[in-house]
N, C-alpha and C positions, 0 to 999 in steps of 0.2 A: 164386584163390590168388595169382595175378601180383598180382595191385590188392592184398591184404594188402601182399608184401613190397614193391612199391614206396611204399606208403605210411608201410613202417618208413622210405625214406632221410630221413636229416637234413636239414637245411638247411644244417648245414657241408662236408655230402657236397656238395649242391647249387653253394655257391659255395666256391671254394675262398680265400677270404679272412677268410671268417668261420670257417674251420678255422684259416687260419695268421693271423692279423692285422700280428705282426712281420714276415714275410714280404711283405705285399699293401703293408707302411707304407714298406719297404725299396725294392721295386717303384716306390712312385709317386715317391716321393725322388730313385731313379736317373731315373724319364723327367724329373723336372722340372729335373733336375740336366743332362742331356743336352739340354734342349732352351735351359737358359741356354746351353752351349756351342756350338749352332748357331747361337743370337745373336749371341752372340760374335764367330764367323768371319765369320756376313754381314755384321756390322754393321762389321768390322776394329779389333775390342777384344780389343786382342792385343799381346805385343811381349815382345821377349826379354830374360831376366836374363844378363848374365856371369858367369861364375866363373873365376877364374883358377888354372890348373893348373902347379902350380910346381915345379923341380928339388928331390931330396931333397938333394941334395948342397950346394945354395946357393937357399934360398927365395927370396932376393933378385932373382931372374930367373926367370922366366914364361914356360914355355913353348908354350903355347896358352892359349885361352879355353874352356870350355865353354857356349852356348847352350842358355837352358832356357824353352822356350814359357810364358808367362806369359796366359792368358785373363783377362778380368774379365765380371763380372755389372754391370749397368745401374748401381748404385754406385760403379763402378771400386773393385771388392772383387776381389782375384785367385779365382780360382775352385780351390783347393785339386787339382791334379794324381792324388792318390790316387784323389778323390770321382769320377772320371770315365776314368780311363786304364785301366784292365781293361775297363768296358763299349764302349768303342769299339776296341778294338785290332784288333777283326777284321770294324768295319765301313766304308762309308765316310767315316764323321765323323774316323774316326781317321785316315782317307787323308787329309783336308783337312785336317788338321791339322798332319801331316807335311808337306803343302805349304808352309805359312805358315811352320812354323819355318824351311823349306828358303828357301825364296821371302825371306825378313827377313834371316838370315842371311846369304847372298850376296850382298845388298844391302851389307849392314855388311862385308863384302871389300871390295865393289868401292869406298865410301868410305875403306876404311882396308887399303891393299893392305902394310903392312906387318907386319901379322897373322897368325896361324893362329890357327884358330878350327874348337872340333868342334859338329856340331849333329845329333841326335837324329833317328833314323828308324825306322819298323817293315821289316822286311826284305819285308812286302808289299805297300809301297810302291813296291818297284821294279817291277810291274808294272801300277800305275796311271797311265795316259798322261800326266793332268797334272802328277805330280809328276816323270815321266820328261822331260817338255817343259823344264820349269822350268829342269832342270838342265841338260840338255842347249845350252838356249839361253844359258844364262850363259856353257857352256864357250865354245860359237863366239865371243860378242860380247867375252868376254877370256880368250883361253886361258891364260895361266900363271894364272889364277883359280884352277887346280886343286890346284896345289902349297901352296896355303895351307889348304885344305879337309880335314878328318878329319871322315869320315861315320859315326857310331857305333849300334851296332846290340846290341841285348840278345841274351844268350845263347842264351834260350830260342825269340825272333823267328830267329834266324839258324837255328835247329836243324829249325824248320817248313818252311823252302822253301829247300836247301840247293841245290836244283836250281836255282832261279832263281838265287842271288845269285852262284855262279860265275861264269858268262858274263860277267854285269853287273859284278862286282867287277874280273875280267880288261881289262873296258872302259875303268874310271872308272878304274884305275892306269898305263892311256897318256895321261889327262890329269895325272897326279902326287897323284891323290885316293888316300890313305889311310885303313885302314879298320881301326873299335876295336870291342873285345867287350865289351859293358856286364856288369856283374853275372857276371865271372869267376867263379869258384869256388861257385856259390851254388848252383847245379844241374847236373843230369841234361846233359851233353852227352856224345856223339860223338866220341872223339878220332881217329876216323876220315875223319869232316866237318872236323873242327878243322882237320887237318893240310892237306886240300885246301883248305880255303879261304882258310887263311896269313895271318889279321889279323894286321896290325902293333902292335898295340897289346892289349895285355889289363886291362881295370880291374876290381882286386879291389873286389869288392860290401862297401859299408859300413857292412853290418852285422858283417861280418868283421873289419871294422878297429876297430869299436868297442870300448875298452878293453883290446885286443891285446895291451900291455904288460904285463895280468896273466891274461888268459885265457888256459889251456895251451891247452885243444881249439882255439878261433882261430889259435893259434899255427902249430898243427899244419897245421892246413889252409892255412893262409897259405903254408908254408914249401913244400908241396905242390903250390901253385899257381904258385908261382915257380920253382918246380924242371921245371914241366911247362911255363910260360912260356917259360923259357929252349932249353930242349929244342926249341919249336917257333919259334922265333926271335922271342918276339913282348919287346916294350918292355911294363913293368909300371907302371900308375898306380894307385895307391890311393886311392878316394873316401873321403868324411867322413872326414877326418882331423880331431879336434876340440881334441886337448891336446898338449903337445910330449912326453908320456913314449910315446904312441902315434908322435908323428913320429921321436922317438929310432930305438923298434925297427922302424918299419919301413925307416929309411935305413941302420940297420946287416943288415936281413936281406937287402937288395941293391934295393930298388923303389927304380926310376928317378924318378919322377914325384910328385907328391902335391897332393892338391885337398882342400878344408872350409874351415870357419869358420875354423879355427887363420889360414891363410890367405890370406882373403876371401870374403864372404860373395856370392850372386852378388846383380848391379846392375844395374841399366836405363840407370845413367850410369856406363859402365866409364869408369876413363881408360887407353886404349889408350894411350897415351904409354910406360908404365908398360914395354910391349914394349918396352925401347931396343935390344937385339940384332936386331932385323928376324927372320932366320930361324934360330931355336937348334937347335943339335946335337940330334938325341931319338936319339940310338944309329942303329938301323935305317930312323928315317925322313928322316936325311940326305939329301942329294943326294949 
């Protein structure tokens, strides 16, 4: 009786790729995709795009850059960020990866110390020693390094290990290092956590800011998100900004800050010059 019913399984029982096949073609895409990115980082094909984050009030002045990790495949074909940022976020490729943005960026400080400049981390990176090294050694070798540094951290990463990034957040603001909430508004947080951990910065996620000016629901949530910004003392930046009837309504709904194409586009050949104020007023992250 056993040897009948085993004899009924499939063969799609058997493997499960010939049951799902999208799924098994999904699978091998992400390892091949993952394993260009280990390429990548060994090989140091890598480097960062700028984006310049500019006042609502006067586009004209620039008040940070944004840093955004830029990989390429043997081509020198940028490796598309989407294609590979969720499957490493919680391994150590994504650790290494956070290094190199970390590690390029501090570089580009200590070349152009008239800057500020934010660059991109997972908040479980700070308990990964090399990327804890990296940073740490820059501060000794130039400490006011600090004060031009906004270390920016997604929502949803800050919400996972709230534990860890206290202490460490507490640490890195006796060097003057500042700290931003990516993808504001877009999820599930804690205003509990929020409140203890006191980022200075909040950037509404730009999907929210997409066409703004005629979406009520955006609207809604936008005005919500600024209203709780404020409340917890944090400076509001709005990502992708793409058209000025979006930059209209959000410099008249009060957001301090604004970045997208409208603009600039980010660039591997920023011209820092472009900073002529050295270090601009951002509200709360004054000295």
């Amino acid at each position: 009786m056993s040897f009948m019913k085993d004899a009924k399984v499939s063969k799609f029982d058997r493997d499960p790729a010939l049951a799902n096949p999208l799924a098994a073609a999904i699978a091998a895409a992400d390892r091949e995709t993952l394993k260009t990115v280990a390429g990548a980082l060994r090989d140091r094909r890598m480097r960062l795009a700028w984006q310049p984050v500019v006042y609502a009030s006067d586009p004209s002045v620039i008040g940070f850059f944004e840093g955004f990790i830029r990989l390429l495949n043997l081509r020198d074909q940028v490796i598309p960020a989407r294609d590979f940022i969720g499957a490493v976020e919680q391994t150590e490729l994504g650790r290494e990866i956070d290094c190199a943005a970390l590690q390029m960026g501090l570089m580009c400080l200590q070349r152009n110390p008239q800057i500020r400049v934010s660059i991109n981390m997972s908040a479980r990176s700070v308990g990964y020693q090399r990327w804890g090294s990296i940073l740490r050694k820059a501060l000794r070798d130039s400490p006011k390094l600090g004060y031009n540094l906004i270390l920016e951290i997604s929502a949803a990463s800050a919400m996972q290990v709230p534990d860890v990034l206290r202490p460490f957040m507490a640490e890195m603001r006796n060097h003057g290092i500042v700290f931003a909430l990516d993808d504001f508004g877009a999820g599930m947080v804690s205003l509990q956590v929020l409140h203890e951990l006191r980022f200075e910065i909040a950037k509404i996620e730009g999907n929210l800011v997409r066409h703004i000016d005629r979406l009520e629901t955006s609207q809604v949530i936008v005005r919500a998100a600024l209203a709780l910004a404020r409340e917890m003392g944090m400076y509001v930046v709005a990502e992708a900004v793409e058209t000025e009837a979006e930059a209209m309504w959000l410099r008249e709904a009060g957001t301090g800050c604004m970045q997208g194409h409208l603009f600039g586009a980010p660039s591997v050949t920023p011209d820092f010059r472009a900073f002529r104020n050295g270090r601009p007023n951002l509200g709360p992250l004054a000295e």
